[in-house]
KOLKEGU-34867 format. One line per 2 residues: their letters; for each residue x, y, z of N, C-alpha, C. Coordinates in Angstrom, 1 decimal, padded with zeros to 4 digits. Each point is the difference from the previous one (the first is absolute). Layout:
A> X,Y,Z,X,Y,Z,X,Y,Z | ...
//
This chain:
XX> 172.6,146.4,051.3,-001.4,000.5,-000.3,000.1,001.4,-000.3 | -000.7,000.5,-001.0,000.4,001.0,-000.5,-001.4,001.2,000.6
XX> 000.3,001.1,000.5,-000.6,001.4,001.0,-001.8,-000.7,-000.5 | -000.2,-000.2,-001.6,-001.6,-000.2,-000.3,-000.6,-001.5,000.4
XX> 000.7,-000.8,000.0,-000.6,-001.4,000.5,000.2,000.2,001.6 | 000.9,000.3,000.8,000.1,000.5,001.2,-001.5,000.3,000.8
XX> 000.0,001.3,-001.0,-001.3,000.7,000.7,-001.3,-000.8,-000.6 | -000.4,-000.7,-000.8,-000.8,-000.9,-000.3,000.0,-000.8,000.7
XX> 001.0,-001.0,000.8,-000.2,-001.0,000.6,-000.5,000.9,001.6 | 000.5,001.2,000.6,-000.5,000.3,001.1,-001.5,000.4,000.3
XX> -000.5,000.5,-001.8,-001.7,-000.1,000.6,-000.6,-001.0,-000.1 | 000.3,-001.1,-000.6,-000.1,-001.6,-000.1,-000.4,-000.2,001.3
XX> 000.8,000.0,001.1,000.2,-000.7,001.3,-000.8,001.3,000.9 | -000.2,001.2,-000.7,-001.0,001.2,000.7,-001.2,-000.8,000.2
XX> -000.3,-000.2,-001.5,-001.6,-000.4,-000.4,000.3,-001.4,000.8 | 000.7,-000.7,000.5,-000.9,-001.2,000.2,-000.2,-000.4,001.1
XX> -001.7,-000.4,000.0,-001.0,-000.4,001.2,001.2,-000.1,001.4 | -000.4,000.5,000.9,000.7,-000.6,001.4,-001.2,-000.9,000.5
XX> 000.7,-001.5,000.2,-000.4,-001.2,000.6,-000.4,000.6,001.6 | -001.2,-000.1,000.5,-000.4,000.3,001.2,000.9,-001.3,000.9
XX> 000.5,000.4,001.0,000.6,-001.2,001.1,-001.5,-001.0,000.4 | 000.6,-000.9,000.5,-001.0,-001.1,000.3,-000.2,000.5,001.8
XX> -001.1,-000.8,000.5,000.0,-000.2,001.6,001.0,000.0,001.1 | 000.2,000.7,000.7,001.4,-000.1,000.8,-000.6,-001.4,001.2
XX> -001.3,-000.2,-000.1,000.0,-001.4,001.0,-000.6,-001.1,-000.4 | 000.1,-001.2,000.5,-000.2,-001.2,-000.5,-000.6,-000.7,000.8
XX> -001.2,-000.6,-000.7,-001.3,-001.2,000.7,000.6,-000.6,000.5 | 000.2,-001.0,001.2,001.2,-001.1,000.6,-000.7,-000.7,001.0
XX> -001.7,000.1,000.0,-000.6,-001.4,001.1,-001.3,000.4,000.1 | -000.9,-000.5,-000.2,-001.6,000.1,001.2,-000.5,-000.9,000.7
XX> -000.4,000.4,001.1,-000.6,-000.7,001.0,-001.3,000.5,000.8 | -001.4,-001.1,-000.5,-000.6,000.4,000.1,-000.7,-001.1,001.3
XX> -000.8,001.0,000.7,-000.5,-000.6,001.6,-001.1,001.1,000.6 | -001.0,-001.1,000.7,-001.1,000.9,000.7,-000.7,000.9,-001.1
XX> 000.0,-000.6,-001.1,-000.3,001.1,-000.9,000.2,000.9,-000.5 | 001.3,000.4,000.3,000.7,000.8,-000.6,001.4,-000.2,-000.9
XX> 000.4,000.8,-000.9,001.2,000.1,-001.0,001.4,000.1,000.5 | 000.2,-000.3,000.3,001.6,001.2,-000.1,001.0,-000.6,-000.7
XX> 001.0,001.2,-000.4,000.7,-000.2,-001.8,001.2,000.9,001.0 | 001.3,-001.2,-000.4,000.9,000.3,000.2,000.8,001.2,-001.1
XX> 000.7,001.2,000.2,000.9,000.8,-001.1,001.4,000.2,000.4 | 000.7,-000.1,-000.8,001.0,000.3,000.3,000.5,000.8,-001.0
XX> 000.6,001.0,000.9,001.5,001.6,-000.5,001.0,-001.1,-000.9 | 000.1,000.0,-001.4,001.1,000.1,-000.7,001.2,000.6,000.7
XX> -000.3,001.2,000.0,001.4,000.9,000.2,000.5,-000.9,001.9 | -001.2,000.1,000.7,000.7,-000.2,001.4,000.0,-001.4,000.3
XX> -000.8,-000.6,-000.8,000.2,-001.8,000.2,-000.9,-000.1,001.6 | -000.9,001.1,000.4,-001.0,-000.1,001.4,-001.4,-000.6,-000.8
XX> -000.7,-000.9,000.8,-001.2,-000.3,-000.4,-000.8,000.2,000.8 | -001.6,000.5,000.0,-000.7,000.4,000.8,-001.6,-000.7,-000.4
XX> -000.8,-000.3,000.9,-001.1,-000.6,000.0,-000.9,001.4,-000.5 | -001.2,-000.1,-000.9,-000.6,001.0,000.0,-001.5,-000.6,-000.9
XX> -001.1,000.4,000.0,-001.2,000.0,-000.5,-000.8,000.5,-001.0 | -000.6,-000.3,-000.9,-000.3,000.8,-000.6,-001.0,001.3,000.5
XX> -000.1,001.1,-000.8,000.2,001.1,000.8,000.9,000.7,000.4 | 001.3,-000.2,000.1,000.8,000.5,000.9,001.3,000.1,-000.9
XX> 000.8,000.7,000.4,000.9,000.9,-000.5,001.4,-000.9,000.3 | 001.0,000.3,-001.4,001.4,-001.0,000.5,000.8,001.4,-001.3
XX> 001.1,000.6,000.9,000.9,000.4,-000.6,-000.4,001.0,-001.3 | -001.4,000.8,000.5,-000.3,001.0,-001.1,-001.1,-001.2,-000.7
XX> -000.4,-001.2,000.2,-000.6,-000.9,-001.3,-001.1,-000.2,000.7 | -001.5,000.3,-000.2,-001.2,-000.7,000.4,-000.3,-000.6,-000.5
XX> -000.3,-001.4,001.2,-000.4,-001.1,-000.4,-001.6,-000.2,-000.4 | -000.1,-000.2,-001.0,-001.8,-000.3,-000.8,-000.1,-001.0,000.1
XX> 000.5,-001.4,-000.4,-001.1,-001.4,000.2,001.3,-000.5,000.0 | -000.8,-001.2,000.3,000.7,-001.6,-000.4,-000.7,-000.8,-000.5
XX> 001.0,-000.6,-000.8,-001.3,-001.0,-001.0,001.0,-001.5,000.1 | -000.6,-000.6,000.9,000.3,-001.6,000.8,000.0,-000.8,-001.4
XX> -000.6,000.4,-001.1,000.1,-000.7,-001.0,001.0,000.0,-001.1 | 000.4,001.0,-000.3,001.4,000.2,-000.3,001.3,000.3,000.7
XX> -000.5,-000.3,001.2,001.2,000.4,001.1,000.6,001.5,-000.2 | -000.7,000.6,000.0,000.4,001.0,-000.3,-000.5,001.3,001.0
XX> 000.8,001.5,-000.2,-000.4,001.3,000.9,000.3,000.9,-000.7 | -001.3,000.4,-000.3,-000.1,001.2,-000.7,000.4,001.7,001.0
XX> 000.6,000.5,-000.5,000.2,001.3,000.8,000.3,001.3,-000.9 | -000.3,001.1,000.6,-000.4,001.1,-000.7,001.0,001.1,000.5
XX> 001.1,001.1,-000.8,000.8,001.4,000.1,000.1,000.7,-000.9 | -000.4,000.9,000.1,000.0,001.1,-000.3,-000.5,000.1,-001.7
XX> -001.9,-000.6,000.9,-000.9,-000.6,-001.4,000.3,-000.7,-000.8 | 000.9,-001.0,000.3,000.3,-001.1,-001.2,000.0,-001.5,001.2
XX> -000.8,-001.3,-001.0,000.2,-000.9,000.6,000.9,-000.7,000.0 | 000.7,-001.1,000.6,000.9,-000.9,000.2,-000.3,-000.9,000.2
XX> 000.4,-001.3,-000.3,-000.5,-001.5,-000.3,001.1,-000.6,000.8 | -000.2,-000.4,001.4,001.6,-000.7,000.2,-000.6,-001.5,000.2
XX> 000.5,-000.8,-000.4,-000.3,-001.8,000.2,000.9,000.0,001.2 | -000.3,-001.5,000.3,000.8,-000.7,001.1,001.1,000.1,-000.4
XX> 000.9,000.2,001.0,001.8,-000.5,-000.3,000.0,-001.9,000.2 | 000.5,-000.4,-001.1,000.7,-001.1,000.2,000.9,-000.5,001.3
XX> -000.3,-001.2,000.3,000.6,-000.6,001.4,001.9,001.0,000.0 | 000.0,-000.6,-001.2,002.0,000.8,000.3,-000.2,001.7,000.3
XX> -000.7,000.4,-000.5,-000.1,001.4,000.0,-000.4,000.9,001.2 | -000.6,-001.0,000.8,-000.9,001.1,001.4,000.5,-000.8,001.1
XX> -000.1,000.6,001.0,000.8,-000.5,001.4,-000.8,-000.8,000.9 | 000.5,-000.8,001.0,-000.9,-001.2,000.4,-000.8,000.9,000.9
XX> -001.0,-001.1,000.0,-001.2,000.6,001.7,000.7,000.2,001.0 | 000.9,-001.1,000.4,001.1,000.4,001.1,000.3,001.1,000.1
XX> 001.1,-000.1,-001.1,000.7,001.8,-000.1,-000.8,000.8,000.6 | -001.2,000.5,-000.8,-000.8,000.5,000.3,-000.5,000.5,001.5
XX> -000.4,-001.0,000.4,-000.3,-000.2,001.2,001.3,000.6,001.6 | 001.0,-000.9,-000.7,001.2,000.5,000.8,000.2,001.6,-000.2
XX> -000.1,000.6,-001.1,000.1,001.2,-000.1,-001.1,001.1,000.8 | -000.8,-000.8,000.2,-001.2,000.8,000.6,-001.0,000.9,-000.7
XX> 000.1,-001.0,-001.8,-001.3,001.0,-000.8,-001.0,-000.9,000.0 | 000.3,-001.2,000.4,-001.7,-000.7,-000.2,-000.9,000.6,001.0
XX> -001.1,-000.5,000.1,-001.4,000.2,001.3,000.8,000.0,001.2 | -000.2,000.3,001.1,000.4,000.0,000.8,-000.9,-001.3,000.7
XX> 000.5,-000.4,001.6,-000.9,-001.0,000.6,-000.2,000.6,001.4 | -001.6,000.4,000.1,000.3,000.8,001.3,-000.3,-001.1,001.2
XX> 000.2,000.9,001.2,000.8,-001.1,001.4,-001.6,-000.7,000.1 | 000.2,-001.2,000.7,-001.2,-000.7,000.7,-000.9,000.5,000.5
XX> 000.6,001.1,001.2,-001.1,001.3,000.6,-000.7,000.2,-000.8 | 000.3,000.7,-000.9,-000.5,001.1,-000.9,-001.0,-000.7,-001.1
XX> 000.2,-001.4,-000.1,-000.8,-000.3,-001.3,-001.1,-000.9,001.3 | 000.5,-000.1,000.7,-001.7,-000.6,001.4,-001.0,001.3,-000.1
XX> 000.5,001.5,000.4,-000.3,001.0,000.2,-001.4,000.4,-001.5 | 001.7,000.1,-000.7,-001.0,000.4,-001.5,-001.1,-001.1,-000.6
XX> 000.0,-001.4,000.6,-000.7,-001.5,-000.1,-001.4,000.7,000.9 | 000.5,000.2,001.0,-001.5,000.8,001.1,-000.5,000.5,-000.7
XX> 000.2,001.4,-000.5,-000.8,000.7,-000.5,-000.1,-000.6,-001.9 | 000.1,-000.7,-000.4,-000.9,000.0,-001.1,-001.2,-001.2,000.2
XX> 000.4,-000.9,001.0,-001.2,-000.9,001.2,-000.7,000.7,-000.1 | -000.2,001.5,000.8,-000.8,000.8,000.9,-001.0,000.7,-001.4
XX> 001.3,000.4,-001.1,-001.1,000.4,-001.0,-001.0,-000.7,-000.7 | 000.3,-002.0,-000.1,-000.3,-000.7,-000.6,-001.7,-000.2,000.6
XX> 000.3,-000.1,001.6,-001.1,-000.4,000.6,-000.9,001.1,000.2 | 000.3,001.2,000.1,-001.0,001.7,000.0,-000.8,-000.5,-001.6
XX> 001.0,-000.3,-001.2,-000.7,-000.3,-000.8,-001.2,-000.4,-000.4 | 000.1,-001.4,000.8,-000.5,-001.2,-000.1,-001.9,000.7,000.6
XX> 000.4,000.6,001.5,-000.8,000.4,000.6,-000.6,001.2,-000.9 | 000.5,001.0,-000.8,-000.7,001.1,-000.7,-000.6,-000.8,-000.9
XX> 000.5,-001.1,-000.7,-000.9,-000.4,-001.2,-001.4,-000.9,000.5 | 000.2,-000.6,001.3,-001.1,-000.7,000.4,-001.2,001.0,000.6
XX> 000.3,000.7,000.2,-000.6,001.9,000.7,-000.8,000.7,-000.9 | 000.8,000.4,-001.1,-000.5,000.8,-001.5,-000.6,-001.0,-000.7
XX> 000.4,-001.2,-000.3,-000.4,-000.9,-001.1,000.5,000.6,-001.5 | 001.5,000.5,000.5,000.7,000.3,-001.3,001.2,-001.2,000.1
XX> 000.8,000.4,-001.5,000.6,-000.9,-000.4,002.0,000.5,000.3 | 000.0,001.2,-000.7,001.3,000.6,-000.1,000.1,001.0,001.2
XX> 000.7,-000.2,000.7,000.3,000.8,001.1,001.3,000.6,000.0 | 000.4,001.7,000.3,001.1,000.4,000.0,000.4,000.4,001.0
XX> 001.6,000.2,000.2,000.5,000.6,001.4,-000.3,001.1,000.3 | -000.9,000.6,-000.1,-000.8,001.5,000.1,-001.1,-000.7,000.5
XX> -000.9,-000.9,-000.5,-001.1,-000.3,000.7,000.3,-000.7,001.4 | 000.8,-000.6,000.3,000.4,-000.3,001.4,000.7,000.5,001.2
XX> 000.9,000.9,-000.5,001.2,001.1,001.0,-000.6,001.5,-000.2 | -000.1,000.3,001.5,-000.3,001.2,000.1,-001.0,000.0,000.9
XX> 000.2,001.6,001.1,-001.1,000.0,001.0,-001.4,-000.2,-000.4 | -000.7,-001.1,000.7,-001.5,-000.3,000.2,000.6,-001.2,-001.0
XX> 000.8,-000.6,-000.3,-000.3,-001.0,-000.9,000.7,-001.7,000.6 | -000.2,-001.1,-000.7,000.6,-001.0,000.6,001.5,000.9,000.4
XX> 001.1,000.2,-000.3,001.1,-000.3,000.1,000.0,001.8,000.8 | 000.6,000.4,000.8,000.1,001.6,000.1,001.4,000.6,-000.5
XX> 000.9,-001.1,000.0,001.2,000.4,-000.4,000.7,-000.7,000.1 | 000.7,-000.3,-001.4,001.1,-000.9,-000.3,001.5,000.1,-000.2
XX> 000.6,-000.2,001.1,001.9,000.9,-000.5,000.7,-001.1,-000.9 | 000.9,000.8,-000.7,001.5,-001.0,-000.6,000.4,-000.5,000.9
XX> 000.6,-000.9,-000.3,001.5,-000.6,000.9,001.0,000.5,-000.8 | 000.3,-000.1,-001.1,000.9,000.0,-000.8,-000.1,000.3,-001.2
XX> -000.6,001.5,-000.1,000.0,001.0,-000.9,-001.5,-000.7,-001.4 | -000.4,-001.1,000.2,-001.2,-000.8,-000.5,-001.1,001.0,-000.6
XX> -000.6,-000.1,-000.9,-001.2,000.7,-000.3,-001.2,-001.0,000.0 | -001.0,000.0,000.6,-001.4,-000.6,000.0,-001.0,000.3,-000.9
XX> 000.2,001.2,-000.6,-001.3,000.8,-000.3,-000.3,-000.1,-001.5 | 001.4,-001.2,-000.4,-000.9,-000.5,-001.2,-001.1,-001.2,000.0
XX> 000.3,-000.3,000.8,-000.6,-001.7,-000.2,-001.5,000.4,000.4 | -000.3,-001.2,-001.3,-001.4,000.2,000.1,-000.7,-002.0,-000.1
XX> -000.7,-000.2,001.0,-000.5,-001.3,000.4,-001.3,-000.3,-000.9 | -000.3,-001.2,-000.2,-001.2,-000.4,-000.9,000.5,-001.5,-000.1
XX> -001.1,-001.1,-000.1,-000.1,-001.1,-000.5,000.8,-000.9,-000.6 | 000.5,000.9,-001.0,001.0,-000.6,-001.0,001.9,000.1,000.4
XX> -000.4,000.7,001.1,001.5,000.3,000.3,000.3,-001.2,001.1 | 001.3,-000.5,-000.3,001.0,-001.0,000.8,001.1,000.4,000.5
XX> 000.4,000.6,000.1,000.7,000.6,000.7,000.4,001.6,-000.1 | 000.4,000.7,001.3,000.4,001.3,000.1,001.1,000.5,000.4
XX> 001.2,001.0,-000.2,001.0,000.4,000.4,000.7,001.4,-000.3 | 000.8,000.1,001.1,000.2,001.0,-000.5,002.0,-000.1,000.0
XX> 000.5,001.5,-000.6,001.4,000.1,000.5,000.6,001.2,000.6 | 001.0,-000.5,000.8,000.8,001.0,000.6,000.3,001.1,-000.7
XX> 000.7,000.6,001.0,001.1,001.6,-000.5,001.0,-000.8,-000.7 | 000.7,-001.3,000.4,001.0,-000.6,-000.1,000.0,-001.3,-001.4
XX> -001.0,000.2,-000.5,-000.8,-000.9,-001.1,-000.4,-001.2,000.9 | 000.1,-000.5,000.8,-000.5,-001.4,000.5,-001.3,-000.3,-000.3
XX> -001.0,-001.1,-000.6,-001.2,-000.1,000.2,-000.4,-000.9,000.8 | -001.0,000.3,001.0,-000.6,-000.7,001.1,-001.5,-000.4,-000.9
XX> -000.6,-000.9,-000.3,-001.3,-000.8,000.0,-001.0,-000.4,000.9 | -000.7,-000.7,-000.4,-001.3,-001.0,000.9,-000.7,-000.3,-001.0
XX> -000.2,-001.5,000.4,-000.2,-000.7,-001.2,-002.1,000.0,000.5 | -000.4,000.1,-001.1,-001.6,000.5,-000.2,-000.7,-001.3,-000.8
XX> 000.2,-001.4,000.1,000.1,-000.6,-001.1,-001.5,-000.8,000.2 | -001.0,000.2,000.9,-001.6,000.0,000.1,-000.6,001.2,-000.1
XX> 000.8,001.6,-000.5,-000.5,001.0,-000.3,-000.8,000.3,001.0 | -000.8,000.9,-000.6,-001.1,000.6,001.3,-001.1,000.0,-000.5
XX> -000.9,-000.1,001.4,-001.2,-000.7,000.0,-001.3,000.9,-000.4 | -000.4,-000.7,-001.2,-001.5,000.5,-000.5,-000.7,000.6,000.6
XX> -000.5,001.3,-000.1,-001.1,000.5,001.4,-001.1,-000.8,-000.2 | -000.8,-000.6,000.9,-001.0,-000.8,-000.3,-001.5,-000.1,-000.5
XX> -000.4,-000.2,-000.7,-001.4,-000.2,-000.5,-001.0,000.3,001.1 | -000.9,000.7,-000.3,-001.6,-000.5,000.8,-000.3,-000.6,-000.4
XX> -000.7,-001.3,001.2,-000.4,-001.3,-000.7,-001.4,000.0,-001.1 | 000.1,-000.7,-000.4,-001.4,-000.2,-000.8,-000.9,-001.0,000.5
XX> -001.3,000.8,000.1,-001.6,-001.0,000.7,000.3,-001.1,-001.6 | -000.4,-001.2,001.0,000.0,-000.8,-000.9,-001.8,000.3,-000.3
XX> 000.0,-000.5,-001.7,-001.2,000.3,-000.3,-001.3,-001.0,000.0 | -001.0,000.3,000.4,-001.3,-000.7,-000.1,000.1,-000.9,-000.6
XX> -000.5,-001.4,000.8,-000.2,-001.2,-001.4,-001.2,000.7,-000.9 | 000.3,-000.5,-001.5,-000.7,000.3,-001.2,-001.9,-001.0,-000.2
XX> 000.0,-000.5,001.3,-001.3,-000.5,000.0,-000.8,000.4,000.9 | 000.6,001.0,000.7,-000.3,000.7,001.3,-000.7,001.2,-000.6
XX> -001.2,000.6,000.2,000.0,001.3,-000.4,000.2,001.0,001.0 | 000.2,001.4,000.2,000.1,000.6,000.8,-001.5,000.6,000.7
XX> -000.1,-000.1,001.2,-001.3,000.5,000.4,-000.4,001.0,-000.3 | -000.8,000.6,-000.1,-000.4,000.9,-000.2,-000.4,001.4,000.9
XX> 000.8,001.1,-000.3,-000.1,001.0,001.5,-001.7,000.2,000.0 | -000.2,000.0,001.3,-001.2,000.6,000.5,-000.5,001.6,000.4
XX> -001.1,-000.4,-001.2,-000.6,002.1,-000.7,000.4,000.5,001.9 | 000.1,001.2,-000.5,000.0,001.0,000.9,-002.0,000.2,000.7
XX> 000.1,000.2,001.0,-001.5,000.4,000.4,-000.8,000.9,-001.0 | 001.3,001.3,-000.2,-000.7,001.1,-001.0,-000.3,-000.4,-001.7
XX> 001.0,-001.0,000.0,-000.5,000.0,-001.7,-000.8,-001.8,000.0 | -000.4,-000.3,001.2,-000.8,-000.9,-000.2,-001.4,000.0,-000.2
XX> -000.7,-000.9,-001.4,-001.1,000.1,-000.3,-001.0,-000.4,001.3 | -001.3,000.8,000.1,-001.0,-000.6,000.5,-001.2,-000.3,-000.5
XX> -000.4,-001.5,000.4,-001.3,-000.1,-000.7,-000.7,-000.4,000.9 | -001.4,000.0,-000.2,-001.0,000.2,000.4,-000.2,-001.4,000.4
XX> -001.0,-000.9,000.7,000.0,-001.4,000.1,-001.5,-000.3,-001.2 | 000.2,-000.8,-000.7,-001.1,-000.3,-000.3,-001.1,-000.7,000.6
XX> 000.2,-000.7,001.3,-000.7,-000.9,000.6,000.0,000.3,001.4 | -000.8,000.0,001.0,000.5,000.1,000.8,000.7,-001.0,000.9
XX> 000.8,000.8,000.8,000.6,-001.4,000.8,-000.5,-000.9,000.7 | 000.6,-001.1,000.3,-000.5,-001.0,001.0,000.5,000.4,001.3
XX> -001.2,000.1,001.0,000.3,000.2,001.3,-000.2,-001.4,000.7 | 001.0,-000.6,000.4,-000.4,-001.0,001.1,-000.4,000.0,000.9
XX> -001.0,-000.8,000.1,-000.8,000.6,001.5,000.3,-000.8,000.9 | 000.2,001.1,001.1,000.5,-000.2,001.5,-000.6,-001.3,000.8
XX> 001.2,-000.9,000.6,-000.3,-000.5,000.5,-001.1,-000.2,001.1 | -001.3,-000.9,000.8,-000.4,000.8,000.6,000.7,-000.2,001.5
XX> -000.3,000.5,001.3,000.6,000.6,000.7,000.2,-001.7,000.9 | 001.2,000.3,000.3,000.5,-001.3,000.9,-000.6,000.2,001.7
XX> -000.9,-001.4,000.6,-000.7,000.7,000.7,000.8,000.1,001.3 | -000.3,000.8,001.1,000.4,000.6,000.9,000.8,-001.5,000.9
XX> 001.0,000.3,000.2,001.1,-001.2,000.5,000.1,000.5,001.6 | -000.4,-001.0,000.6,-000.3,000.1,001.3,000.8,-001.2,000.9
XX> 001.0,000.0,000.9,000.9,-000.7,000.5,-000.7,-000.9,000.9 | 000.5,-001.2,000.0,-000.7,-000.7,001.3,000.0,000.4,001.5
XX> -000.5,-000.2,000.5,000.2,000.5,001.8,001.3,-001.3,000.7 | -000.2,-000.7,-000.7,001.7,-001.2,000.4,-000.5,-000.5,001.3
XX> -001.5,000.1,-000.1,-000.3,-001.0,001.3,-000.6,-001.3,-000.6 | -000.6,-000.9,001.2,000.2,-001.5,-000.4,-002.0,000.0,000.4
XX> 000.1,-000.3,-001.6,-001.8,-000.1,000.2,-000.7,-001.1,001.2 | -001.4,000.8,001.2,-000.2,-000.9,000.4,-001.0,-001.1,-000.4
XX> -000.8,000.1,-001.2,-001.1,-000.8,-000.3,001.0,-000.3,-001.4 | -000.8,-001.2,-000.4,000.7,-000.7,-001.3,-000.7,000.5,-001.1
XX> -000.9,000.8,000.4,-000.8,000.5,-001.2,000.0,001.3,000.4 | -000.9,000.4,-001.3,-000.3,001.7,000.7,-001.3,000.1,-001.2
XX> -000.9,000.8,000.3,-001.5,000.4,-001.0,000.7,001.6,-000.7 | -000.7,-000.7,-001.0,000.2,001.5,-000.8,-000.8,001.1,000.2
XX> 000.1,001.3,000.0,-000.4,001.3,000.9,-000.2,000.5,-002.0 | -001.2,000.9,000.4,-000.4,000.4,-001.4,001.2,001.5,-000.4
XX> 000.7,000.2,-000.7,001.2,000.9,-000.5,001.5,-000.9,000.4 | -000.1,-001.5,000.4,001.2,-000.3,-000.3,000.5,-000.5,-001.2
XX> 001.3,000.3,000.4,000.9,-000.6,-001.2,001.7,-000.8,000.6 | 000.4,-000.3,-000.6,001.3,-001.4,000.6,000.5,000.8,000.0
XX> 000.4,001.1,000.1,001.2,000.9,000.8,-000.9,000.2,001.0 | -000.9,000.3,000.2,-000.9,000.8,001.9,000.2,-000.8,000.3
XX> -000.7,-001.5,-000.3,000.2,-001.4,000.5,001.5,-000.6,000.5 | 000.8,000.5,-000.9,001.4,-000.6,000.5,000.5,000.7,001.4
XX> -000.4,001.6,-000.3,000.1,001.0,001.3,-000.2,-000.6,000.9 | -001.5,-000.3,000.2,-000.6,-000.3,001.4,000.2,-001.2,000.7
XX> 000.4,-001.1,-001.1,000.1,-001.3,000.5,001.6,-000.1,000.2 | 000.6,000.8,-000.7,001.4,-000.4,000.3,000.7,-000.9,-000.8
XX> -000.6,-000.5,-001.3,000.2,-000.9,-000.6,-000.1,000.2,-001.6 | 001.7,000.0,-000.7,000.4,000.7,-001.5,-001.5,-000.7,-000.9
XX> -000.2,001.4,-000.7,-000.6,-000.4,-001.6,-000.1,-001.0,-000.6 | 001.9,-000.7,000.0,-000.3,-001.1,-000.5,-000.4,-001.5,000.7
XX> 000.2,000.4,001.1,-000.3,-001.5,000.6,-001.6,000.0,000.1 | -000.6,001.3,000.1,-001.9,-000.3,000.1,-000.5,-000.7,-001.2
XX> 000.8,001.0,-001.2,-000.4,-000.6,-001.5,000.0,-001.5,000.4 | 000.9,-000.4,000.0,001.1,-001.8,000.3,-001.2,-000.4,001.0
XX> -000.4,000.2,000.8,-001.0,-000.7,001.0,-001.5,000.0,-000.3 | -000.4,000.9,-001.5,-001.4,000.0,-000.1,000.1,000.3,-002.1
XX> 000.7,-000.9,-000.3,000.0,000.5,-001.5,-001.3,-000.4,-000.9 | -001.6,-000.2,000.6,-001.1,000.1,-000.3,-000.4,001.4,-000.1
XX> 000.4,000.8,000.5,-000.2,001.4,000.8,-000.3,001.1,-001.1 | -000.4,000.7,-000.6,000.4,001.1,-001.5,000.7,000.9,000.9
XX> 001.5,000.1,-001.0,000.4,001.3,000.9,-000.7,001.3,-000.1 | -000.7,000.3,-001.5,000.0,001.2,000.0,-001.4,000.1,000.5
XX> -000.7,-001.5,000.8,-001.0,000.7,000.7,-000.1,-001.0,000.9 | 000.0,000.9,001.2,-000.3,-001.1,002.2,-001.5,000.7,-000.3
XX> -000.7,-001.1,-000.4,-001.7,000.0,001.1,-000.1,000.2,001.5 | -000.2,000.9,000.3,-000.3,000.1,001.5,-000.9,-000.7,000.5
XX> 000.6,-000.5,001.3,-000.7,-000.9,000.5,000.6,-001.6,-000.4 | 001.1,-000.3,-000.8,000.4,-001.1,000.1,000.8,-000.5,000.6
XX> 000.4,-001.1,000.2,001.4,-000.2,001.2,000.7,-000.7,-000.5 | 001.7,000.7,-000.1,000.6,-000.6,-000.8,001.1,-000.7,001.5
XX> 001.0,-000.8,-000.5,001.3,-000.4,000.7,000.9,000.7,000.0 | 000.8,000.3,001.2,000.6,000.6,000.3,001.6,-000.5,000.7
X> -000.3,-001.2,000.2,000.9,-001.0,000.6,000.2,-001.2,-000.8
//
């Protein structure tokens, strides 16, 4: 090659484009549970795989989404995106592995998930009670924990955060996870309960009308009578009731005395009103002729 094609072929290979490297890690599993994602990555260079989220950081690469529909994980360095698909079954290492390795979820002890089980109970049912209280619907871990409030204070067991979860209706279940990734649940699957209605008056039958309030004294009209009223007139006076003397008449008769009347008569003889009437019913009650002689016996 002669000194001029020499130096022509070396700006050749100056000028040309340098191919950016590809991703140093590879998509290799997801598993999704309780509602949440997690996307297995694995180190090319180190052949370690580690569980991680979107959100969250792997080897300098932030993780931006997953798209369940292309199987795919988008992630983002140093302002450029990356597109990694699933690895093929040959290509990514089993769940086992995994697991034996100690990069899947962790499974925390029985204690600990009774413990962390208690307290999301304890938040479920504070809930339940604030929403039946307020007559709201979305309740958060702020409206329940804290002095003066249902809960006064809630600890970790195991490094757990509470203070996202937020309760409402539509939710079925709640959970949270460890320092250690484990997730502990409670299954929510009658949600929580509607604060309730004030009842409603059932309404008026429609053939009923409603009475009508009665005017006030002050804005009640007065009118005048046109007529005057009817006074009924007094009975007249019931006459003076005079008790018998309860003795045993001695004559079978007796003469009438001028101012008697069958009460004096019953007085003196000893013998009720009604049995004189009964023994002389010729007699006018409302008038004794003095001087007659009535029966007495």
């Amino acid at each position: 090659m002669t000194p001029g094609r020499a130096l022509l072929f070396g700006l050749l290979v100056a000028a040309a484009p340098v191919r950016a490297a590809g991703p140093t890690i590879q998509f290799t599993g997801v598993l999704t549970a309780d509602g949440k994602t997690r996307l297995a990555l694995t180190d090319k260079a180190t052949d370690t795989t580690h569980w991680v989220e979107p959100g969250d950081e792997f080897k300098g690469y932030a993780i931006a989404r997953y798209d369940a529909a292309e199987e795919a994980v988008f992630v983002k360095k140093s302002g450029q995106e990356h597109r990694l698909p699933l690895a093929s079954p040959q290509h990514r290492p089993a769940l086992s592995a995994l697991s034996a390795a100690g990069t899947a979820p962790a499974a925390a002890s029985e204690a600990t998930q009774r413990a962390i089980r208690s307290n999301l109970r304890a938040l479920a049912a504070a809930a339940r009670q604030y929403q039946l209280e307020r007559g709201t619907t979305a309740v958060s871990f702020a409206d329940l924990v804290g002095p003066g409030k249902f809960i006064g204070e809630l600890k970790s067991v195991a490094g757990e955060n509470y203070s996202t979860l937020t309760f409402s209706p539509d939710v079925t279940a709640i959970s949270v996870t460890t320092t250690d990734g484990a997730t502990v649940a409670i299954d929510l699957s009658t949600g929580l309960a509607q604060a309730p209605k004030p009842p409603v008056p059932p309404a008026p039958p429609a053939s009923v009308a409603p009475a009508p309030a009665p005017p006030s004294a002050a804005s009640a009209p007065i009118s005048a009578p046109t007529t005057a009223p009817t006074v009924a007139s007094a009975p007249p006076p019931a006459p003076e009731a005079l008790p018998p003397t309860g003795r045993e008449p001695v004559s079978p008769t007796y003469q009438i005395q001028g101012g008697d009347t069958w009460q004096k008569i019953a007085h003196a003889t000893g013998v009720a009103v009604s049995e004189l009437q009964r023994l002389n019913p010729t007699v006018n009650g409302s008038s004794l002729p003095a001087g007659q002689t009535i029966r007495i016996k």
